[in-house]
C-alpha positions as CSV (number, residue, x, y, z in Angstrom):
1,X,12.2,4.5,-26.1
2,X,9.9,7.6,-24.5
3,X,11.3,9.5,-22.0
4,X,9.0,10.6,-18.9
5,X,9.0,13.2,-16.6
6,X,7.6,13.6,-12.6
7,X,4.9,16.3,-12.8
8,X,5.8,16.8,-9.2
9,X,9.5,17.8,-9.6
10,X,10.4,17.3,-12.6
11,X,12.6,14.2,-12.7
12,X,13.0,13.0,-16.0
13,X,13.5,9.4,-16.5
14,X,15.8,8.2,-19.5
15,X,15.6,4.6,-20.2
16,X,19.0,4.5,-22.1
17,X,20.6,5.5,-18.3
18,X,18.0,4.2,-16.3
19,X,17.8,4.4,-12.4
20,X,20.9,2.1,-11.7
21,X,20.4,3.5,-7.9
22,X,17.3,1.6,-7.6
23,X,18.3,-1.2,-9.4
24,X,17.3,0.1,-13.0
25,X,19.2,-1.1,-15.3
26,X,20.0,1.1,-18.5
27,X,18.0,0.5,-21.1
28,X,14.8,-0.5,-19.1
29,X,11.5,1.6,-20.7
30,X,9.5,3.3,-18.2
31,X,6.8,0.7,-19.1
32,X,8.8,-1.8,-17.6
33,X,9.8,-0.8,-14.6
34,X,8.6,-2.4,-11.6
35,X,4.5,-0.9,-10.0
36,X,6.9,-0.3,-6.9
37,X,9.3,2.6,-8.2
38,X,9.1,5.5,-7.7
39,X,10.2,9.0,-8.2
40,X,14.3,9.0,-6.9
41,X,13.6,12.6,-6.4
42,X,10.4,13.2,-4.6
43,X,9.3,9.4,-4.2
44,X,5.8,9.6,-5.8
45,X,4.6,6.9,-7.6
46,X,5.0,5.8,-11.5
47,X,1.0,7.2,-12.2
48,X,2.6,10.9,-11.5
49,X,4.9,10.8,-14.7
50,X,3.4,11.6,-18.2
51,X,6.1,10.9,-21.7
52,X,7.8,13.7,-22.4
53,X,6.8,14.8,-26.0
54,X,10.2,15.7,-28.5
């Protein structure tokens, strides 16, 4: 699974930990994540992250 990162601060999301502190589970791709996350750092929405290209 991708990893994607906040183009607002940076926040990289890693679906094998997920966001467990806003109920995403590990293991969860960024695709399916609910429309109404967002961004545990800076609180944007999901449309402000782009995959992070390895």
């Amino acid at each position: 699974m991708k990893k994607y990162v906040c183009t607002i601060c940076q926040y990289e999301y890693d679906p094998a930990v997920g966001d467990p502190d806003s109920g995403v589970a590990p293991g969860t791709a960024f695709e399916d994540i609910p429309e109404d996350w967002v961004c545990p750092t800076c609180g944007v929405s999901k449309d402000q992250f782009e995959v992070v290209e390895e």
